[in-house]
C-alpha positions in Angstrom: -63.5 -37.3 13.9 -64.8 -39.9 11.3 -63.2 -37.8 8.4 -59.9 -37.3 10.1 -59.3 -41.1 10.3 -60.9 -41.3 6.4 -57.7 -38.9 5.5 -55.1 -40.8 7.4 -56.5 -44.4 5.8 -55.8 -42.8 2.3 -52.7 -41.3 3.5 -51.4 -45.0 4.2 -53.2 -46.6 2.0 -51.3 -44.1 -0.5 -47.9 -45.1 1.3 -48.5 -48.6 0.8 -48.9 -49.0 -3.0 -46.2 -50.3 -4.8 -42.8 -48.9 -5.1 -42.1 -47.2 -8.3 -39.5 -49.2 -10.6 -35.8 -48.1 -9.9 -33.2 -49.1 -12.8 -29.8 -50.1 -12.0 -29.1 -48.1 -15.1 -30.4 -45.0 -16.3 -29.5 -43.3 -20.0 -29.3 -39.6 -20.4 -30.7 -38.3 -23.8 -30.0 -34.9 -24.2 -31.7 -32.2 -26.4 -30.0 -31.8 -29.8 -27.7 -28.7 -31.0 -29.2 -26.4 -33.0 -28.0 -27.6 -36.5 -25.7 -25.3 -39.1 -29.1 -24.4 -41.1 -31.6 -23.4 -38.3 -33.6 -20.4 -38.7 -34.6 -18.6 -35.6 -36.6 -16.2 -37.0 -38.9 -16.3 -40.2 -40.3 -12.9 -40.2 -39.7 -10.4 -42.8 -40.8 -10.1 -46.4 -40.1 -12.8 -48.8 -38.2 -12.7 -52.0 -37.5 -15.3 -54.6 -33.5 -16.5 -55.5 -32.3 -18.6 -58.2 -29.9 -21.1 -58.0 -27.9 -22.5 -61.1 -26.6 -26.2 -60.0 -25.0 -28.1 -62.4 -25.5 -32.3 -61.7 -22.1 -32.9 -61.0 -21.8 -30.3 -58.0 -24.1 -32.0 -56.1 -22.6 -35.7 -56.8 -19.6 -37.2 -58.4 -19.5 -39.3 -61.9 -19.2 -42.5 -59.4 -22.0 -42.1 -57.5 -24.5 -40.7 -60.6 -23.4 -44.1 -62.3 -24.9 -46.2 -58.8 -27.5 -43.9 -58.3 -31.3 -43.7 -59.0 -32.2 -39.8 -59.5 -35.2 -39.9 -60.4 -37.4 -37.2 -58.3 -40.3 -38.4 -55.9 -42.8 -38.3 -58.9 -41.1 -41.0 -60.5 -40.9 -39.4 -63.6 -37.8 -39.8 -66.0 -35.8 -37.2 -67.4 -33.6 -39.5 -70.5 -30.3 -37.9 -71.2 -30.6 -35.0 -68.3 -29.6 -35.6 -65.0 -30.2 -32.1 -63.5 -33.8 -32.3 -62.9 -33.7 -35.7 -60.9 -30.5 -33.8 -59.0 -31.7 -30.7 -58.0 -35.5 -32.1 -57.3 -33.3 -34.3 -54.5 -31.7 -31.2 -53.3 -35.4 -29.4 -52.9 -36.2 -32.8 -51.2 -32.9 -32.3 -48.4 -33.8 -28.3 -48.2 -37.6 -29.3 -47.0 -36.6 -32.0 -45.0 -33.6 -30.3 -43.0 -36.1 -27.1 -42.4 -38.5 -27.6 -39.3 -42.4 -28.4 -40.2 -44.4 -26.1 -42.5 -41.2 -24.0 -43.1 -42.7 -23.6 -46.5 -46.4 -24.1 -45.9 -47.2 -21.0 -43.8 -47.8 -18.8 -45.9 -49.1 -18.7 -49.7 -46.3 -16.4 -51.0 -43.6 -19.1 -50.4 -42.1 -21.2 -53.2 -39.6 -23.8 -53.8 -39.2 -25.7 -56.7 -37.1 -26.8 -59.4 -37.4 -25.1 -63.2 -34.9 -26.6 -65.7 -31.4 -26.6 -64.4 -33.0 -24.0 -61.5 -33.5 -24.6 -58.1 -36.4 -21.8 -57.5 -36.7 -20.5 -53.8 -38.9 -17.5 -52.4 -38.6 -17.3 -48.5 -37.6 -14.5 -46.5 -33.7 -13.3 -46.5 -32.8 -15.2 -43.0 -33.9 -18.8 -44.9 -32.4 -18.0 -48.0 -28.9 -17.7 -46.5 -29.3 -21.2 -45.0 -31.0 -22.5 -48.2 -27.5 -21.4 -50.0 -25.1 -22.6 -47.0 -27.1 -25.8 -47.2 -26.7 -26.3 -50.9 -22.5 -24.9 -50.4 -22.6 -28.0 -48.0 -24.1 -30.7 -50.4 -21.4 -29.4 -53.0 -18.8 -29.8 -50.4 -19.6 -33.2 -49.4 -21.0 -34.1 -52.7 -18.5 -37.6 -52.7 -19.0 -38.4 -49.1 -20.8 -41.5 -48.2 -22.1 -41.8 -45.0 -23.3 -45.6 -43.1 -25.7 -45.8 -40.9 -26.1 -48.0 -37.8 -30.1 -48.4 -36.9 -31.5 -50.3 -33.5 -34.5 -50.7 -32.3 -34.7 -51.5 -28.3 -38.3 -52.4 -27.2 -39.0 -52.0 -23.6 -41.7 -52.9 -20.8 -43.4 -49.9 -20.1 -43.0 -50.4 -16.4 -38.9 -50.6 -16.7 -39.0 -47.0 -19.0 -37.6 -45.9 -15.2 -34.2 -46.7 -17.2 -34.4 -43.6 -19.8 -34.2 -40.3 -17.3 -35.3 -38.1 -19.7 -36.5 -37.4 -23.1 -36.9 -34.1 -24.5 -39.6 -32.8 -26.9 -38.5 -32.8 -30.5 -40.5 -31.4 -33.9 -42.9 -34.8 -33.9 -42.8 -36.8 -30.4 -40.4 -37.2 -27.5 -36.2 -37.9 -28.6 -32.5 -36.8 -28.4 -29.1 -37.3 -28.2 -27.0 -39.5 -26.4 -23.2 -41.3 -26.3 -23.2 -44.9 -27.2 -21.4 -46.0 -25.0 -24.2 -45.3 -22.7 -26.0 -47.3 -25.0 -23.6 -50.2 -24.6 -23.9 -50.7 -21.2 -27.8 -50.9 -20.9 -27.9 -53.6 -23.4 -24.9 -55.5 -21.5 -26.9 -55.0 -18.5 -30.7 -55.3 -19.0 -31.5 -56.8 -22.5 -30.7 -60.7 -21.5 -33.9 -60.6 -18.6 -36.1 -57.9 -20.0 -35.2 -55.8 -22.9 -35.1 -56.9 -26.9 -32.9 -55.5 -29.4 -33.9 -55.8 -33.2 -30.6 -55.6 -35.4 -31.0 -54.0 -38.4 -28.6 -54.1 -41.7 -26.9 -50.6 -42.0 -27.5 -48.1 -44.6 -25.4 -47.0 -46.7 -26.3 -43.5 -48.3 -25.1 -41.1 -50.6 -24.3 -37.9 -48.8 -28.0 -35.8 -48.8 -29.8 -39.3 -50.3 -33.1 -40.4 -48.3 -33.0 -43.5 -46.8 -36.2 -46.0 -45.7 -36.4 -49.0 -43.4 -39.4 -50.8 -43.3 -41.1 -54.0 -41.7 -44.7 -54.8 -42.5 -47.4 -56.7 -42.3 -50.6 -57.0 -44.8 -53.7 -58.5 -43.6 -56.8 -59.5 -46.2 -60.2 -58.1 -45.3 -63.5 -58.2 -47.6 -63.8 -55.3 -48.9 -66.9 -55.1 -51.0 -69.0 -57.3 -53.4 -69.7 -57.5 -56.8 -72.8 -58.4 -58.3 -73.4 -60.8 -60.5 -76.5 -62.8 -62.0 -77.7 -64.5 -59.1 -75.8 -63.5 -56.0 -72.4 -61.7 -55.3 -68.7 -61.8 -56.1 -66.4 -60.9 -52.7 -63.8 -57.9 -53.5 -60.5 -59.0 -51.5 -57.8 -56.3 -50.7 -55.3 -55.9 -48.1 -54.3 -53.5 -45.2 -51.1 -52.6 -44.8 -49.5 -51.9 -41.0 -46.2 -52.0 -39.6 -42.9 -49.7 -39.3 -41.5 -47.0 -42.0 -38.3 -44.8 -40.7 -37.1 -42.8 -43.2 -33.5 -41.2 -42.9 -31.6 -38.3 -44.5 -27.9 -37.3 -43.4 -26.0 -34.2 -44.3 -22.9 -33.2 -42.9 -23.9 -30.1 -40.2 -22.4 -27.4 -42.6 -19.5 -27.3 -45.5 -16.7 -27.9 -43.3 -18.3 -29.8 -40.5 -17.2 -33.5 -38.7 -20.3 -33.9 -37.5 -23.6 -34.6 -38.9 -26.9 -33.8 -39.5 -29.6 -36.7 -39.0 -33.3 -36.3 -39.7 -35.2 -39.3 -38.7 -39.2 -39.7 -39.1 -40.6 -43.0 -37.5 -44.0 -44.4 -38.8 -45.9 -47.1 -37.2 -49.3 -47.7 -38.3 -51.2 -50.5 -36.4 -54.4 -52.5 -37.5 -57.1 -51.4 -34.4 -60.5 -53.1 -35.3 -62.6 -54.3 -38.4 -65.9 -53.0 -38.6 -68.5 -55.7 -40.2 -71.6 -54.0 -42.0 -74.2 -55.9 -43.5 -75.5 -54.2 -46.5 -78.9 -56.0 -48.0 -78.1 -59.5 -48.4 -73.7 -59.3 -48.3 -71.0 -58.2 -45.7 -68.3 -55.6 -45.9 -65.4 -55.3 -43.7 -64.3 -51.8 -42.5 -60.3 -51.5 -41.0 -59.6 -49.1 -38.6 -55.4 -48.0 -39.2 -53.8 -45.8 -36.4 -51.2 -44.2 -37.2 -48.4 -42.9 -34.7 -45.0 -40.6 -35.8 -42.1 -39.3 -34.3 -39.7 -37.3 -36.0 -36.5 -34.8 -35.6 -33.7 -33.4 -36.1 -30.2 -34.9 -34.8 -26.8 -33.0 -34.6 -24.1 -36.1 -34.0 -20.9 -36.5 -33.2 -18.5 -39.8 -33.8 -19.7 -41.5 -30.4 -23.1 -40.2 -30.6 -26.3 -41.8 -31.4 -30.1 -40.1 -32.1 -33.1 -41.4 -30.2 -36.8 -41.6 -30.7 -39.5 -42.9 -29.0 -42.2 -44.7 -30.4 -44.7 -47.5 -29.9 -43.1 -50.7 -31.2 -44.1 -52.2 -34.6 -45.9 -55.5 -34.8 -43.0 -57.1 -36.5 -40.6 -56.1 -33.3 -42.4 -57.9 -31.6 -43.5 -60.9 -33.6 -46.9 -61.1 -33.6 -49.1 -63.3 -35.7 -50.7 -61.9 -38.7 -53.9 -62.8 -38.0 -57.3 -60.7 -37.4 -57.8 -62.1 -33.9 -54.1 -60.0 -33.1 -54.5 -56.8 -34.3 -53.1 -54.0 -32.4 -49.0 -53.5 -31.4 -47.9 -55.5 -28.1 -49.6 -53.7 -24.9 -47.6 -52.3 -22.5 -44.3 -52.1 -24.5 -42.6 -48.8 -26.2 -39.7 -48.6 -28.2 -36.5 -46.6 -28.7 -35.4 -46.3 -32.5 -31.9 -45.8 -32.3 -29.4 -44.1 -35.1 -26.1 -43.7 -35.6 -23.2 -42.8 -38.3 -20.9 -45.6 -38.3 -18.3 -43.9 -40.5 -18.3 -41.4 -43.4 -15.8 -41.9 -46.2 
């Protein structure tokens, strides 16, 4: 009889805990479309294609006069603007293609070789490899803005997102703005923040970066010298990177294509080690991503989720205040203003 009335305390005592938090408001995000240039399947046996792209197909004599073309490496090519061009057009093929795409297996390539854009991948990428490349010749004077938000919430209100589906890095989706509109109407005054940030305006395919750090100093080694030791200063680096890339969602599309990576790497712990006679710091960095493609529409907006960034929430820069602001998570919000 003992362990009868032992279940029915836990049973009430279970009854009795508190009420789970009910928004007045709750936002839909929905899974995003399949985009113009997915691949479903990637079996088959590769084969290699060339592709002969002169500068101005992929951009107009406007934009190459604004426009840095230079290639990730850095390196400049005097006089020639095709290799800067068509290493950005590998740069949008890798990044509209899911993760690894071109990393499974040994046998696939792509690169650029002079005035060449190099690609070996099996027949059912290749076709979207060329209808992506007919779509950044179609669009090549289109100039797309970008509205970007970030809404940090308590985690115990997150009752006011219904769902969030899984994307390629991390939890995010779709939703209309106007939905967005109303929850920060509604709920930002008392218990929500918004951080405004200053759109983006990008050349059609060109990457875009927003970033907010924070550097903090640390001793990082000693020097000797005659009688004792010289401290080695350098700095850790932690904060927010989200990183951007638009193309319209095929050549004759009015809606677009959004891939959006977010980045936030947070300072955890120093480690203090006493070697001999002199003190070295170790830092600990964690580092969180979330990242996806978005198909949008005109009223549509892409969502992520993602821990907020110390400079959301505007911590001091100090040692003693490490880590991001417990008990908080935050939806990175994009959107395409206008295209013209």
């Amino acid at each position: 009889m003992r362990l009868a009335w032992s279940v029915l305390l836990l049973l009430a005592a279970a009854c009795a805990g508190p009420t789970v938090y009910q928004s007045e408001i709750q936002i839909s995000p929905r899974p995003s479309p399949r985009g113009a240039f997915h691949v479903e399947d990637y079996s088959g046996e590769p084969e290699t294609r060339r592709y002969r792209i002169k500068p101005e197909e992929l951009m107009d004599s406007d934009a190459t006069a604004k426009y840095d073309v230079r290639p990730s490496d850095g390196a400049r090519h005097p006089g020639n603007l095709a290799p800067g061009m068509l290493a950005e057009a590998v740069g949008v093929i890798r990044t509209m293609m899911p993760p690894g795409a071109w990393d499974h297996d040994a046998r696939l390539a792509l690169y650029v070789e002079r005035d060449e854009i190099v690609a070996r991948h099996t027949p059912a990428v290749l076709a979207q490899v060329e209808r992506l490349l007919e779509t950044l010749k179609a669009h090549r004077n289109t100039r797309v803005t970008l509205r970007v938000q970030f809404l940090t919430i308590p985690i115990e209100e997150m009752g006011v997102i219904r769902h969030l589906p899984a994307t390629w890095e991390g939890l995010g989706g779709v939703i209309d703005r106007r939905e967005i509109e109303t929850l920060m109407k509604t709920c930002i005054p008392q218990r929500m923040s918004l951080t405004m940030m200053p759109r983006l305006t990008l050349f059609h395919g060109q990457a875009g970066v927003v970033t907010m750090a924070s550097r903090f100093p640390y001793l990082k080694g000693a020097e000797p010298k005659a009688t004792d030791y010289s401290a080695v200063i350098d700095e850790v680096s932690t904060g927010l990177k989200l990183s951007t890339r638009v193309v319209a969602d095929g050549p004759q599309s009015d809606r677009f294509l959004v891939h959006a990576a977010v980045e936030v790497q947070d300072l955890a712990s120093f480690t203090s080690l006493r070697l001999g006679d002199h003190v070295v710091q170790v830092p600990a960095v964690l580092t969180r991503r979330s990242a996806g493609p978005f198909v949008l529409g005109p009223d549509q907006a892409a969502v992520l989720l993602g821990p907020p960034a110390r400079a959301l929430n505007g911590l001091p820069g100090s040692l003693g205040s490490t880590a991001s602001e417990p008990g908080r998570m935050t939806l990175y919000l994009l959107a395409v203003d206008r295209a013209e």
